[in-house]
C-alpha positions as CSV (number, residue, x, y, z in Angstrom):
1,X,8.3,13.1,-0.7
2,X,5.5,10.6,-1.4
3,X,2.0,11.7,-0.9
4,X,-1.2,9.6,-0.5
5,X,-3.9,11.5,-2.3
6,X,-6.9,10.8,-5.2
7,X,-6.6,10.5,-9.2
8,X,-9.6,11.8,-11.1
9,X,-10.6,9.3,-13.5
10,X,-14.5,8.9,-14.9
11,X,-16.4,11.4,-17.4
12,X,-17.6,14.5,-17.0
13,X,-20.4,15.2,-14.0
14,X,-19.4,11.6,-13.2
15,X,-16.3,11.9,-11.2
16,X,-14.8,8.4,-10.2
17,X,-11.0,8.5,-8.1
18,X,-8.5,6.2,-7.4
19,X,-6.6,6.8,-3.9
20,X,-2.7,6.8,-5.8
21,X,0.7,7.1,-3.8
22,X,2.4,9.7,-5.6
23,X,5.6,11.9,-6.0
24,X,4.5,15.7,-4.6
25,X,6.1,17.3,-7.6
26,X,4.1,15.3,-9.9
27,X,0.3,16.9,-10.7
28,X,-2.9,15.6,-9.8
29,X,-3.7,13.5,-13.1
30,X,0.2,12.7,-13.7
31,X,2.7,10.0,-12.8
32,X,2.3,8.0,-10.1
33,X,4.3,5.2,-8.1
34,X,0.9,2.5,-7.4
35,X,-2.9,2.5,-7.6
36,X,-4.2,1.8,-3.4
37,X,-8.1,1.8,-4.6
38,X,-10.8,3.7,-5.6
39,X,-13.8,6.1,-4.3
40,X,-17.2,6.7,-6.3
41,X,-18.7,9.6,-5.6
42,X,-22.0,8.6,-7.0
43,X,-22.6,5.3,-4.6
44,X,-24.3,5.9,-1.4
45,X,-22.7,2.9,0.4
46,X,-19.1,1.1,-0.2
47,X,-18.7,3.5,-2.1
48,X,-14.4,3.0,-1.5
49,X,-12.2,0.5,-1.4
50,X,-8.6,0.7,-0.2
51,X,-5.8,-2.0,0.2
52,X,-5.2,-1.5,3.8
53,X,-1.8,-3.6,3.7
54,X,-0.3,-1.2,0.9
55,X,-1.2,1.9,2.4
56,X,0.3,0.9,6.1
57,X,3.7,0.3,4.1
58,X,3.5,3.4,2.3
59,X,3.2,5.4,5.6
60,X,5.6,3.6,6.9
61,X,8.0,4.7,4.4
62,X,7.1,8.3,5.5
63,X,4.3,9.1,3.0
64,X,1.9,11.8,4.0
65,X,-1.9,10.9,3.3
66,X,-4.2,14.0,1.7
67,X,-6.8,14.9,4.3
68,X,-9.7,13.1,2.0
69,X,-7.5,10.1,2.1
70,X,-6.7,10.2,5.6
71,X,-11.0,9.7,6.3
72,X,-10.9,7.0,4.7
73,X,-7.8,5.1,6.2
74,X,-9.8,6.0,9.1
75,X,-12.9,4.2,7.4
76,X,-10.7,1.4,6.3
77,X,-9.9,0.6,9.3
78,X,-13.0,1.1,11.4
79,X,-16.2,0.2,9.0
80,X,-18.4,1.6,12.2
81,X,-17.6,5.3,11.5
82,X,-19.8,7.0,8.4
83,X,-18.6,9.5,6.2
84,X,-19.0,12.9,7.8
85,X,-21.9,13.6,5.3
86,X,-23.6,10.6,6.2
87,X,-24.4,11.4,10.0
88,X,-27.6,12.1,11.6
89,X,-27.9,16.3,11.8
90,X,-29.0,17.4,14.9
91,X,-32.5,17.7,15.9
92,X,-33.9,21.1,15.1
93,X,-35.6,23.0,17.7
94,X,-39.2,23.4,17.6
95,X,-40.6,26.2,15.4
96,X,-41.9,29.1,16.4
97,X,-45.8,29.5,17.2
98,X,-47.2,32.9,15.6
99,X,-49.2,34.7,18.1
């Protein structure tokens, strides 16, 4: 079975990934079948980029995307959404007065 997931790649405390299909069986650093893109940790914006075209065949062909990957195929596809961590938190309530 084929698997979309990420590649570790980069130094240490710098962690850089590219988005691999791969063979399940095969570890996370091992063989793999052909390179879809990249992600950097470490950049705040465009901080991925995936060949859209590649990764639509590959799950065509009944490959099964990691859930990391799967956000962004989702961001590939619509560059409106933000990265989960990237969103407004909600507004905190107001804090309490001493009395």
């Amino acid at each position: 079975m084929v698997k979309l997931r990420m590649r570790r790649t980069g130094c240490t405390n710098h962690a850089t990934y590219r988005i691999v299909a791969a063979d399940s069986r095969s570890p996370r650093d091992g063989k793999f079948l052909e390179i879809l893109g990249w992600y950097d940790t470490q950049i705040k914006d465009d901080n991925f980029k995936l060949d859209v075209e590649r990764v639509d065949y590959w799950l065509s062909q009944g490959a099964k995307p990691s859930t990391t990957v799967a956000s962004l195929i989702r961001r590939a596809k619509n560059p409106a959404l933000k990265p989960h961590h990237a969103r407004k938190a909600a507004p905190k309530s107001e804090e309490k007065k001493e009395g």
